[in-house]
DOSEPA-49748 format. One line per 5 residues: number of its first residue (from 0); their letters; for each residue x, y, z of C-alpha. Coordinates in nm, 2 decimals. Example, Ala and Ser with C-alpha at 12.3 -4.5 7.8 and 13.67 -1.06 7.14 Angstrom:
// residues 2
0 = as = 1.23:-0.45:0.78; 1.37:-0.11:0.71
END
This chain:
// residues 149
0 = xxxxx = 2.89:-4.71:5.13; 3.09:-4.60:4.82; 3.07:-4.98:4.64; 2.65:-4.92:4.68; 2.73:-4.56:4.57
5 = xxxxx = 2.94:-4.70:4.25; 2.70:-4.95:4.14; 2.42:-4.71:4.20; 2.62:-4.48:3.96; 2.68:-4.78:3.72
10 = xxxxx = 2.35:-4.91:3.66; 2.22:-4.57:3.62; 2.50:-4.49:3.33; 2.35:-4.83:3.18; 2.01:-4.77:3.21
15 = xxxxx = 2.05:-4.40:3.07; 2.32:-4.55:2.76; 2.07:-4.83:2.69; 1.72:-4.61:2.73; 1.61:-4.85:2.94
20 = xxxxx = 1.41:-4.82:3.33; 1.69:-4.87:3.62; 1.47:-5.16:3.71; 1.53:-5.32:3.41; 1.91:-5.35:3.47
25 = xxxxx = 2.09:-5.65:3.71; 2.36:-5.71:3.83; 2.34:-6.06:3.64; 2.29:-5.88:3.34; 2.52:-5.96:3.03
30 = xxxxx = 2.56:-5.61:2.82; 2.62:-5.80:2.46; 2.34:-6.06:2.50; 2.09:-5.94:2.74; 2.11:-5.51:2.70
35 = xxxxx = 2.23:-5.53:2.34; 2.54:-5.34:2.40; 2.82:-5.39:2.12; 3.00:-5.18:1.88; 3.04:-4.82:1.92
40 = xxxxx = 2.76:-4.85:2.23; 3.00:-5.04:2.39; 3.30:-4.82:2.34; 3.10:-4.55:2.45; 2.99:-4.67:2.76
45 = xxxxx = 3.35:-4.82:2.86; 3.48:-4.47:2.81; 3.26:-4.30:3.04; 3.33:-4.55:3.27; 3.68:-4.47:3.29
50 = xxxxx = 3.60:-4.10:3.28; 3.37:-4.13:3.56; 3.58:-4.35:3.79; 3.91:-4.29:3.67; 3.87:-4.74:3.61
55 = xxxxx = 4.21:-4.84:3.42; 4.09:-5.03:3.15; 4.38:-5.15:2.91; 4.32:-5.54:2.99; 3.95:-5.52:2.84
60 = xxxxx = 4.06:-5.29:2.58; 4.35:-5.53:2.48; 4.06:-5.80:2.46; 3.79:-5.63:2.28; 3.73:-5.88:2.01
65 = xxxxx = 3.67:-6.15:2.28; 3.43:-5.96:2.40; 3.19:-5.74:2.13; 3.19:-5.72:1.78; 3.22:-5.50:1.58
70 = xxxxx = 2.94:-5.18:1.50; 2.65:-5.25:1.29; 2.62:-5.52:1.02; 2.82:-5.79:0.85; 2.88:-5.76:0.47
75 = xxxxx = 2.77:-6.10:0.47; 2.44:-6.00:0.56; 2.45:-5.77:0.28; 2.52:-6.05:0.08; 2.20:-6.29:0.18
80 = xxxxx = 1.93:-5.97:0.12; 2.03:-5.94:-0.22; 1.93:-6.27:-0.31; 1.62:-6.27:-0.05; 1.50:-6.00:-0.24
85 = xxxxx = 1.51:-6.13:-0.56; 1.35:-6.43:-0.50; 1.12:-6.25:-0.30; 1.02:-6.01:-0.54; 1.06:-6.33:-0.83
90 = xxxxx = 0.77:-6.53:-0.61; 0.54:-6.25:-0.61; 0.57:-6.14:-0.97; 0.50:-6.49:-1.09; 0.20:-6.50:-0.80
95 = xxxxx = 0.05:-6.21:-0.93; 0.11:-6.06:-0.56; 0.21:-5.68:-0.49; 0.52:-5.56:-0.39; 0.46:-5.51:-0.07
100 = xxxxx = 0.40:-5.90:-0.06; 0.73:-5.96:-0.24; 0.89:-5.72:0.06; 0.69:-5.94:0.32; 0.83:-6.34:0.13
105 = xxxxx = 1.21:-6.13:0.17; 1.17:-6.07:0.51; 1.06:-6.40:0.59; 1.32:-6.54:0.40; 1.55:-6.33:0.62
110 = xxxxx = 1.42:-6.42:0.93; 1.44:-6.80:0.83; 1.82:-6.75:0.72; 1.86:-6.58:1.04; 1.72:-6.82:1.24
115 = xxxxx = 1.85:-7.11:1.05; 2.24:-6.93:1.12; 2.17:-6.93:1.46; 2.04:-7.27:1.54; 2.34:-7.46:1.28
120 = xxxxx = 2.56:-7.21:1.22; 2.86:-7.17:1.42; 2.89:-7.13:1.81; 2.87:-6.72:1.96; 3.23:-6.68:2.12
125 = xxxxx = 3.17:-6.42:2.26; 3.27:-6.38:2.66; 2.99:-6.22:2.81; 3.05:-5.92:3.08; 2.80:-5.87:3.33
130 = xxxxx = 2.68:-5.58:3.48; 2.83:-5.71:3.85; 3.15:-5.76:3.66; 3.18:-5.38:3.55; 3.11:-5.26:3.89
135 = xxxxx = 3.40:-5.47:4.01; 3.61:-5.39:3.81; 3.50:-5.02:3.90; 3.59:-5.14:4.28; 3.92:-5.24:4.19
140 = xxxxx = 4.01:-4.92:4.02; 4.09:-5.18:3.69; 3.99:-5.44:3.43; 4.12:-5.81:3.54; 4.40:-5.90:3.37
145 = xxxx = 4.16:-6.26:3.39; 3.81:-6.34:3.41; 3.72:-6.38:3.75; 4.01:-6.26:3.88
END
């Protein structure tokens, strides 16, 4: 009764750290690529886990990087905008357009560099964790010093 009582407990923390429905949230789940968790979210969930269950988790903290990234953006996305936006604003100047059409050309731009970085540009690393995984771990009383294990 305490594992349904522990994963009860987990997806709820989820559901309430992500603002999502508890029926949005599986066991299946991966908290990077499906709920969006990374960064300081991530962190932040982790620790209440361990507060919560008292779950001893120096393995996954030792593996971070395989696992999220870090908060927030890149500075190499910081880098694209810039010249999105001058081209952007460059194509509607010379177009005779408005600026709020030079702001929509940038974010289309953006969204085609995106895309574009995804589809060619190289492979996510990333290990996933899925929900089921942190409620195991939970179980256990620690991380797994190895995937699956």
């Amino acid at each position: 009764m305490q594992s349904r009582d522990q994963r009860s407990e987990i997806i709820d923390l989820i559901a309430h750290e992500r603002g999502l429905p508890r029926e949005r949230v599986r066991l299946s789940d991966r908290l990077l690529h499906d709920l969006g968790m990374d960064g300081d979210d991530a962190v932040d969930f982790f620790n209440s886990v361990h507060e919560r269950f008292g779950t001893d988790l120096t393995y996954l903290h030792e593996h971070w990087s395989e696992h999220f990234g870090p908060e927030g953006l890149s500075c190499w996305y910081g880098l694209a905008i810039i010249p999105a936006a001058v081209i952007g604003g460059a194509v509607a100047a010379m177009s005779g357009l408005s600026a709020f059409w030079g702001f929509v050309i940038t974010v289309a731009l953006l969204a085609a560099a995106l895309w574009a970085s995804r589809r060619w540009g190289p492979a996510d690393k990333t290990v996933p964790i899925t929900v089921e995984e942190v409620v195991a771990a939970v179980e256990a009383g620690a991380w797994p010093s190895r995937p699956g294990g």
